[in-house]
C-alpha positions as CSV (number, residue, x, y, z in Angstrom):
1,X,223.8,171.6,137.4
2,X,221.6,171.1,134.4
3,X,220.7,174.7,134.1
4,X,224.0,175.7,134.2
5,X,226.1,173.4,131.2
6,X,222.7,174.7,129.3
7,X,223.1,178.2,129.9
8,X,227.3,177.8,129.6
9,X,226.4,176.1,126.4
10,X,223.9,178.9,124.9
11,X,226.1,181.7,126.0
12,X,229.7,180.2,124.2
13,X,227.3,178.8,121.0
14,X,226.4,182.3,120.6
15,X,229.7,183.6,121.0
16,X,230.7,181.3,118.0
17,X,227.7,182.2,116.1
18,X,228.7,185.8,116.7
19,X,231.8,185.8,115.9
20,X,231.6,183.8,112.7
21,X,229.0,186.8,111.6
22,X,231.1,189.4,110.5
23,X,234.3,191.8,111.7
24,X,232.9,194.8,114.0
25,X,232.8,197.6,112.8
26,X,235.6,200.6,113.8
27,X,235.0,202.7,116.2
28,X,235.2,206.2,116.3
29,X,238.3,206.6,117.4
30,X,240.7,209.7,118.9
31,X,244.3,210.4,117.8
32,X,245.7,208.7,120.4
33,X,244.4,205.3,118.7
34,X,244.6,206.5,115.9
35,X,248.3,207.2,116.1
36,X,248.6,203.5,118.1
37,X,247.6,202.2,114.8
38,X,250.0,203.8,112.9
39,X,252.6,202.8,115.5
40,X,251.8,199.3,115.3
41,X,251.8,198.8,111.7
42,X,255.1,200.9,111.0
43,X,256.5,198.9,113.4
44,X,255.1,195.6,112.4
45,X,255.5,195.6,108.2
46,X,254.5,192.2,107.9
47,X,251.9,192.4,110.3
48,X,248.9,189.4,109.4
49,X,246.2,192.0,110.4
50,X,247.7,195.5,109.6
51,X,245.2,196.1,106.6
52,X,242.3,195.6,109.6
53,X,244.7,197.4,112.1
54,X,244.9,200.5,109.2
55,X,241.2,200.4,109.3
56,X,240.4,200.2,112.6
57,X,238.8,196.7,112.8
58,X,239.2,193.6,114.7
59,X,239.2,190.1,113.5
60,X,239.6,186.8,114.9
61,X,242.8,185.5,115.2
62,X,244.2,188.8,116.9
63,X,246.4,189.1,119.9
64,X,246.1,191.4,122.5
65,X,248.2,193.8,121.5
66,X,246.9,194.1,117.9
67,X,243.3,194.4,119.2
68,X,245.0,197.5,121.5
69,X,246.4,198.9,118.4
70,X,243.6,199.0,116.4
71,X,240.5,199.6,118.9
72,X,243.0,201.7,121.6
73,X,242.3,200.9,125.5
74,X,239.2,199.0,126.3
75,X,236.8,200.7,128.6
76,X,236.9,197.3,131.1
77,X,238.7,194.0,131.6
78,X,238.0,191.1,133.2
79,X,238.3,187.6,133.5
80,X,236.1,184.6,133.4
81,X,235.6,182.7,136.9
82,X,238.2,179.8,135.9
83,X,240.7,182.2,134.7
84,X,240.7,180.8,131.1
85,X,239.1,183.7,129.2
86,X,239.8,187.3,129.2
87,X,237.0,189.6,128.6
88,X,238.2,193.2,126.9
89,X,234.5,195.9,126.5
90,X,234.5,198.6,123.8
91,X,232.0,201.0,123.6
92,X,230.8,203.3,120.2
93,X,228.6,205.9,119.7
94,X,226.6,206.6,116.5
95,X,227.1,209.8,115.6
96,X,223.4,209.9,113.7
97,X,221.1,208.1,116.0
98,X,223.2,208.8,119.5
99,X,222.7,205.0,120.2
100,X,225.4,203.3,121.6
101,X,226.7,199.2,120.7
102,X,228.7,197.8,123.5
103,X,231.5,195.1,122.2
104,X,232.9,192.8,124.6
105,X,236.2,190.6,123.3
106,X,236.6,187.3,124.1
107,X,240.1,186.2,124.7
108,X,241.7,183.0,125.2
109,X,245.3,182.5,125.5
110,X,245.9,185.3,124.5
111,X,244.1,185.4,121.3
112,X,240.5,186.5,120.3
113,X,238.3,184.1,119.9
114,X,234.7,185.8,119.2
115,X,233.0,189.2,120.7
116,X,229.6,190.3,121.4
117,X,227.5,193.1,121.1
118,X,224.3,195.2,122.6
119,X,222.5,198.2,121.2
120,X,221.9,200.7,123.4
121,X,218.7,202.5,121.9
122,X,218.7,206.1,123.3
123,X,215.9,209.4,122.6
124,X,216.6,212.4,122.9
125,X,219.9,211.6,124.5
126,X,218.4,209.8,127.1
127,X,219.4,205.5,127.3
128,X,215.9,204.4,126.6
129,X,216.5,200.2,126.0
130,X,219.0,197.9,125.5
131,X,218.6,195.5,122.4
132,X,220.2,192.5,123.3
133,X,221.2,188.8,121.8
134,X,217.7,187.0,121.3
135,X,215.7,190.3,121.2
136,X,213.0,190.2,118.6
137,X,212.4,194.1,117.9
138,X,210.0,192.9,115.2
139,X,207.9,191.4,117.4
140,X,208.2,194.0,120.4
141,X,210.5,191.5,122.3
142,X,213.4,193.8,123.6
143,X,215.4,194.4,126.7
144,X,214.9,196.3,129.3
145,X,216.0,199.8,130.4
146,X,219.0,199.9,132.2
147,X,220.6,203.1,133.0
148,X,223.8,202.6,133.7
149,X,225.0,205.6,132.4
150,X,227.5,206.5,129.8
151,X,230.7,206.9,132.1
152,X,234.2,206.5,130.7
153,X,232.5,205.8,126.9
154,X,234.7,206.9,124.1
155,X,232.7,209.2,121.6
């Protein structure tokens, strides 16, 4: 029981600590978002997030809808065992490296409440390691492989 309000406790103190961080960065995105966007903002002038919509970022504070209009269809849904929390995954591709960050949404009510995020470290195209919260890479401390694959990723 112990273990578990501990872990429960790490897991939504990073969240916040996450969150609280900075606004994610846009993804690369096709015309259907991109046209989304430019749906959503025509057709909500006074929107409170339409400069981040426009820009194709998400903050805290958005709905669901707004987060869909400015990010486009996440890749998976889900929600959290006591039905309180919504979880919404994004994934984006650096064009550069070919690594990949995965960004899961936190909803509650509606509303977003925080996101995280993993780097997925790839070489020559090939998923190599997954750089998770509480990785050190300076000190070697990194996740391990996983290859799930890149199906359904948005590039």
């Amino acid at each position: 029981m112990y273990g578990t309000k501990l872990l429960l406790a790490s897991v939504l103190g990073f969240l916040l600590l996450t969150a609280c961080a900075h606004t994610p960065d846009a993804l690369h995105s096709d015309d259907s978002v991109l046209m989304m966007r430019d749906d959503y903002v025509k057709s909500h002038p006074a929107g409170k997030y339409n400069a981040f919509i426009d820009r194709g970022q998400v903050v805290k504070g958005m709905n669901l809808v707004e987060v869909s209009a400015s990010w486009g269809i996440p890749e998976t849904r889900s929600k959290s065992n006591d039905a309180k929390l919504e979880y919404w995954t994004f994934f984006g591709k650096d064009e550069l490296s070919g690594d990949w960050t995965r960004y899961t949404m936190a909803f509650e009510k509606g509303i977003l409440t925080g996101w995280d995020l993993n780097r997925h470290f790839t070489k020559n195209g090939t998923l190599t390691r997954w750089l998770v919260p509480g990785d050190d890479p300076a000190n070697g401390q990194v996740g391990s492989i996983n290859n799930s694959g890149g199906t359904g990723v948005r590039q």
